[in-house]
C-alpha positions in Angstrom: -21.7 -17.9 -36.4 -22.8 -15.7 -39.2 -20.8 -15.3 -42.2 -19.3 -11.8 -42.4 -20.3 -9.3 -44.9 -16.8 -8.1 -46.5 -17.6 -5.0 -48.3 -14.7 -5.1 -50.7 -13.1 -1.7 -51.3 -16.2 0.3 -51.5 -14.7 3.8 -51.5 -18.3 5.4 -50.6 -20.7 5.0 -47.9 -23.8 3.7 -47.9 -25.6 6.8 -48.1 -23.6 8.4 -51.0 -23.9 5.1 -53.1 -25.8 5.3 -56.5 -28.1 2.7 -57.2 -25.4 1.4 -60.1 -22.8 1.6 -57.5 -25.1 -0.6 -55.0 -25.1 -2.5 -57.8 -21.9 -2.9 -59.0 -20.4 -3.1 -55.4 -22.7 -6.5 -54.8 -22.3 -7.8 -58.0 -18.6 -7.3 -57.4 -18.6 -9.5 -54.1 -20.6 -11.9 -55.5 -17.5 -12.5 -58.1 -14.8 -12.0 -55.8 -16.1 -14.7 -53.2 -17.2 -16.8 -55.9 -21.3 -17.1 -55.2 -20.7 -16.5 -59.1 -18.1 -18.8 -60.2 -15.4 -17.8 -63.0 -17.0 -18.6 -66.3 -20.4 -18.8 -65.2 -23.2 -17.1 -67.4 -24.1 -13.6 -65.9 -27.6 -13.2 -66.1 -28.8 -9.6 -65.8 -32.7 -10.9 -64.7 -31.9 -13.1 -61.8 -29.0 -10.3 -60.4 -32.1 -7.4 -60.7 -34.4 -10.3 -58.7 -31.5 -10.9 -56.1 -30.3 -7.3 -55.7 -33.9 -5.9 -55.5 -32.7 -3.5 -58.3 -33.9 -2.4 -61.9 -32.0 -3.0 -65.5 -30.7 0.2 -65.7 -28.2 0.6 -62.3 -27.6 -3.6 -63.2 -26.5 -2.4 -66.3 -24.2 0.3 -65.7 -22.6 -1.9 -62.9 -22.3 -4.7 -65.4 -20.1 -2.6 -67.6 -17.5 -1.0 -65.0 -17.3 -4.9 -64.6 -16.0 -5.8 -67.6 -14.0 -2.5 -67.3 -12.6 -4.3 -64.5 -11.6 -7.4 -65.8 -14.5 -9.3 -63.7 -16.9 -9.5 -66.6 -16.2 -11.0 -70.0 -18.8 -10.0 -72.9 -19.0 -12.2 -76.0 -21.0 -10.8 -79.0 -24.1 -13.0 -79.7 -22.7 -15.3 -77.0 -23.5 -13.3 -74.0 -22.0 -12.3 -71.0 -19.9 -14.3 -68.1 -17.4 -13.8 -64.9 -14.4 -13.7 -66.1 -11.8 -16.9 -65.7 -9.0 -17.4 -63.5 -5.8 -18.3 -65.3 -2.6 -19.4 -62.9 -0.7 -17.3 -65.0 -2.9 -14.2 -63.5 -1.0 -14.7 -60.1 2.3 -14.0 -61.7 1.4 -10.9 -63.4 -0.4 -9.5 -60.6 2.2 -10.1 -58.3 4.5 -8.7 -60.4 2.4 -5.1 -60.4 1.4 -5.5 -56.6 5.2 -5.9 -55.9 6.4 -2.9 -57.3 3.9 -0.9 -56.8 2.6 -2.4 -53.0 6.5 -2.2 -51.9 6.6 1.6 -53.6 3.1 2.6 -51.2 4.6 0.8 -48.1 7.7 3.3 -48.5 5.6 6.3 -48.9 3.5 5.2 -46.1 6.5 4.9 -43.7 7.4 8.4 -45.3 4.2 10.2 -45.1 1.9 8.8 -42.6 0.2 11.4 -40.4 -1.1 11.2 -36.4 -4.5 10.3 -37.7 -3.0 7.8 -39.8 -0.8 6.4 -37.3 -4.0 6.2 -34.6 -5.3 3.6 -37.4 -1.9 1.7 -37.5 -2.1 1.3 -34.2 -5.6 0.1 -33.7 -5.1 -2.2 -36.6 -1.8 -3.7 -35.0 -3.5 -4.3 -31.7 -6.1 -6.6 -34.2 -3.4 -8.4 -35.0 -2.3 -9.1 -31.8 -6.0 -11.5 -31.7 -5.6 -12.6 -35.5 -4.7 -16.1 -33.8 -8.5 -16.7 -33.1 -9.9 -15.8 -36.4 -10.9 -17.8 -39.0 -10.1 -17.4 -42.7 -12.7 -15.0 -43.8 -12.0 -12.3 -40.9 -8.4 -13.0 -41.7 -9.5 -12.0 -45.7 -11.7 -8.9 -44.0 -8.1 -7.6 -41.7 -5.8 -8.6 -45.2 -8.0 -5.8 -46.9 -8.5 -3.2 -44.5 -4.4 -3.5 -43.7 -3.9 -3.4 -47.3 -6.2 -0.5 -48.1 -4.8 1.0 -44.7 -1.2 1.3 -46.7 -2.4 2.9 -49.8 -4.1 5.6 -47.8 -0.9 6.1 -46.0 0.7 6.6 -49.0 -1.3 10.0 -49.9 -1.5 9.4 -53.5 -5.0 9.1 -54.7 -4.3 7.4 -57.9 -1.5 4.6 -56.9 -4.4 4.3 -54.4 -7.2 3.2 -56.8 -5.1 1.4 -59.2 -3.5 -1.0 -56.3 -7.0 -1.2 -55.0 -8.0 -2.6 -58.2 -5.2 -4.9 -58.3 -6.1 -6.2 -54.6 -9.9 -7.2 -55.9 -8.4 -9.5 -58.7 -5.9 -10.6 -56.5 -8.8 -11.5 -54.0 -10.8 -13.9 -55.6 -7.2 -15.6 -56.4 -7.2 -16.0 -52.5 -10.9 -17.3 -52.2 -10.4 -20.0 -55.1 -7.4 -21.4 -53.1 -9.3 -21.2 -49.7 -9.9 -24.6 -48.9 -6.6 -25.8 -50.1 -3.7 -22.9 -48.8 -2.7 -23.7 -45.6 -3.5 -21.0 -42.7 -1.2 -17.8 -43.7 0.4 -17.6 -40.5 3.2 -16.1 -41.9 1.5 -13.1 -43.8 0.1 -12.5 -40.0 3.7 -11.8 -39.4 4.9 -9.6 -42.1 1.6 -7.3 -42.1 2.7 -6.9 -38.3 6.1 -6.3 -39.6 4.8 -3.6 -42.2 2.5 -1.8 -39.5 5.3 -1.2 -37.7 7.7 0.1 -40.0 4.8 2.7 -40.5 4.6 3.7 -37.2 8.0 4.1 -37.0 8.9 5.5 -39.9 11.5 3.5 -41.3 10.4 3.2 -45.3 13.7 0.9 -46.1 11.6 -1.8 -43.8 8.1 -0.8 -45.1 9.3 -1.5 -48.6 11.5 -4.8 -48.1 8.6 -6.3 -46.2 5.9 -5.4 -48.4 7.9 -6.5 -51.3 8.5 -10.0 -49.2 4.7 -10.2 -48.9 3.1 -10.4 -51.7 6.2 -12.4 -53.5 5.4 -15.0 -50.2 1.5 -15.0 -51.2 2.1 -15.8 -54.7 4.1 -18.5 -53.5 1.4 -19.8 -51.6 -0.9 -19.5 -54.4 0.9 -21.2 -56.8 1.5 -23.7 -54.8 -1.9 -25.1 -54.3 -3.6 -23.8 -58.2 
């Protein structure tokens, strides 16, 4: 079976996508799932050559990058992905917990009936998540995740947790082959989806919060 495409929080479609956002949206999952590893020399040439695009859209993309935190420039040294430091996992989960926990709430608080037909369709997912293997488990982590923050309704704790979520991404893919099966996040996304659909924020939030402080664990545990 074919490797799944993940298409990491890419807020437009397709068709409304600039070449630099074509660019910077490939270049981004290229980092995240670690085709280029942290540290690695970023070379503009062989990404035009691999994304089929010109210097120009590379180089815008290259920039928002390093705006990101994905792309470290060094004067007359050049430019490279950005390292992973354990330390990262603290201090992102530190943000994601108050602010993940805060969008759960307003989730459970605001969700509307289009909203909750998503919940829905994404808890029924769930209910298979047994069978997948751990990069459709990564694709359902994001779209639950991304799911929440809409729920919310507030456009910029929306982009800034999404931005969060990317970092804390490739955290997830460089401990992939050594974190054991996250059975238990399986659990408390279910729990979270629920207290959406049922409007109970108290839960939202003390789940949520539970979450992410449970996937640090994990993380640490194995970097």
């Amino acid at each position: 079976m074919a490797t799944p495409t993940l298409h990491i929080n890419e807020p437009r479609a397709p068709g409304e996508q600039s070449l630099a956002d074509r660019a910077y949206y490939a270049i981004r999952e290229l980092i995240v799932t670690l085709e280029l590893a942290p540290g690695s020399v970023v070379n503009e040439r062989d990404l035009m050559g691999r994304l089929g695009l010109g210097r120009t859209p590379v180089r815008e993309a290259l920039r928002d990058l390093a705006r990101d935190q994905l792309v470290e420039v060094f004067p007359r040294r050049g430019m490279f992905v950005a390292g992973v430091d354990v330390g990262d996992i603290a201090g992102l989960s530190e943000v994601r917990g108050v602010l993940e926990s805060k969008a759960a709430r307003l989730a459970a608080e605001r969700r509307n009936d289009v909203d909750l037909e998503e919940t829905e369709a994404l808890l029924d997912e769930l209910s298979h998540a047994a069978s997948l293997d751990e990069r459709r488990l990564i694709d359902l982590d994001q779209r639950i995740h991304r799911h929440v923050y809409r729920c919310a309704h507030n456009p910029f704790l929306r982009s800034t947790l999404e931005e969060y979520y990317v970092l804390t991404l490739r955290i997830w893919f460089l401990a992939l082959d050594r974190v054991e099966r996250l059975d238990d996040a399986i659990r408390e996304h279910h729990a979270i989806l629920e207290a959406i659909r049922d409007r109970d924020p108290d839960r939202a939030e003390d789940v949520m919060r539970a979450h992410v402080a449970s996937f640090q664990r994990a993380m640490r545990a194995v970097l």
